[in-house]
N, C-alpha and C positions, 0 to 999 in steps of 0.2 A: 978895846972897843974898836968895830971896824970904822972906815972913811964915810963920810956923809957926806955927797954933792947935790948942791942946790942948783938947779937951772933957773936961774931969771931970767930969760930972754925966752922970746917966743919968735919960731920963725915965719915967715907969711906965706903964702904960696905964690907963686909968681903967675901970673898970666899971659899968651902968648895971642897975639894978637893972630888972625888967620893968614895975613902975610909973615908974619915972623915962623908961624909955623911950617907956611908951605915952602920957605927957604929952609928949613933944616929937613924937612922930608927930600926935597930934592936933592940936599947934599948927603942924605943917610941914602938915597935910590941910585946915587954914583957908581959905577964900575969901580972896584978895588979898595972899597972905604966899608970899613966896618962900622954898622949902628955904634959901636963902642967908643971908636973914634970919634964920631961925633958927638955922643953923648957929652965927652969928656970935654971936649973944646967948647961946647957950650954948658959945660954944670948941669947936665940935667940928668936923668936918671935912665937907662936903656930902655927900661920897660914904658915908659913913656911915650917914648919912637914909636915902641911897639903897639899901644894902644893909638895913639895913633895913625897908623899903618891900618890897624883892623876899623877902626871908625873911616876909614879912609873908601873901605869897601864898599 
């Protein structure tokens, strides 16, 4: 019989306040810094920058 795993935990979504945001947008808008990079130093997901970037518009 195969593995059965149970997730109990649920995770939250985090919220970013519009100054917390416009500090990671301007450090993902840096010369030489990739959205990835940033992502990662802050746990957040790439695509996220990116929809941000396009709401940005």
């Amino acid at each position: 019989m195969g593995r059965i795993e149970v997730i109990t935990r649920t995770e939250r979504r985090r919220k970013y306040s519009p100054v917390e945001r416009a500090a990671i947008m301007r450090e993902a808008d840096a010369p030489d810094v990739t959205v990835r990079e940033v992502a990662k130093r802050h746990d957040i997901a790439e695509s996220l920058i990116y929809s941000w970037r396009t709401a940005r518009r």
